[in-house]
C-alpha positions as CSV (number, residue, x, y, z in Angstrom):
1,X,28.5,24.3,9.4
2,X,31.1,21.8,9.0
3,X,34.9,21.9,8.7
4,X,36.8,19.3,6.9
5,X,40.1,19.2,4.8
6,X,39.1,17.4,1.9
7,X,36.0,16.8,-0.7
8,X,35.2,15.1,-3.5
9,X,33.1,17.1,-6.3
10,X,30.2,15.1,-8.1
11,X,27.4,16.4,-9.7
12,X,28.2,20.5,-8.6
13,X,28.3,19.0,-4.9
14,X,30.5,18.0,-2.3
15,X,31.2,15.1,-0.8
16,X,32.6,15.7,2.4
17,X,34.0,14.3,5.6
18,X,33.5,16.4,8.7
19,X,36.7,16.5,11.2
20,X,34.3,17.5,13.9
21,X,31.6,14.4,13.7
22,X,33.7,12.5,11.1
23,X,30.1,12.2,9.3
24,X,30.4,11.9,5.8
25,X,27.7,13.4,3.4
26,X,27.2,15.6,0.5
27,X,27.5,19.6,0.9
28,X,25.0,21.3,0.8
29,X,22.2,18.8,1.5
30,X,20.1,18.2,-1.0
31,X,16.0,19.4,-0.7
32,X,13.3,17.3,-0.5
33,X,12.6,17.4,-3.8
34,X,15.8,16.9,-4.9
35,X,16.1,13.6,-3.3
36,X,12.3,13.0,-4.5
37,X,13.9,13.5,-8.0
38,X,16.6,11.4,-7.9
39,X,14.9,7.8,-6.3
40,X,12.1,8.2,-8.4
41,X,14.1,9.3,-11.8
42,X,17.5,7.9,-11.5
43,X,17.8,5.4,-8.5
44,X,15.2,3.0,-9.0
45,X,15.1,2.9,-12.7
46,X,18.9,2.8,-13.3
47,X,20.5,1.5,-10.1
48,X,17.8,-0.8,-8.6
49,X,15.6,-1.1,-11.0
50,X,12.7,-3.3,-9.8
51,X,8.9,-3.5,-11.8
52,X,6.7,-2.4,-8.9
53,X,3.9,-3.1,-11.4
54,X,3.6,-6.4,-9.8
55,X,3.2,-5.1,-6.4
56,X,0.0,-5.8,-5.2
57,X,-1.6,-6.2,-1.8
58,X,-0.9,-10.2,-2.1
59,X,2.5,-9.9,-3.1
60,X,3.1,-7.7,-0.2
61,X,1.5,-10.3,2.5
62,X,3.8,-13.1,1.2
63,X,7.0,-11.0,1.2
C-alpha cells in the first residue's frame, strides 16, 4: 500500500505520487487486460498511430 498527500483523478483512477518511494503511477494498477485494451484500442490508433500493415519480415531487417 502506498501513502501520499495528493492525486489526480482520470478516468475513475488515481494518479498518485508515493511519499514513501516517491514513485508515481496510477491507483489501483491496472490488469493485464486492461492495459491489453488500452495499447491495442486507444494508444496506437489515437496517440501513436502507426500502419503495422507494412511490417513485414524485410522491413524489420532494415530498421
Amino acid at each position: 500500500m502506498h501513502s501520499y498527500d495528493e492525486h489526480i483523478k482520470y478516468n475513475g483512477r488515481k494518479i498518485i505520487e508515493c511519499k514513501e518511494c516517491g514513485f508515481k503511477h496510477i491507483y489501483p494498477i491496472p490488469s493485464k487486460s486492461e492495459l491489453d485494451n488500452f495499447y491495442k484500442n486507444d494508444y496506437y490508433r489515437e496517440v501513436k498511430p502507426f500502419n503495422y500493415d507494412i511490417v513485414t519480415e524485410e522491413y524489420i531487417t532494415k530498421k
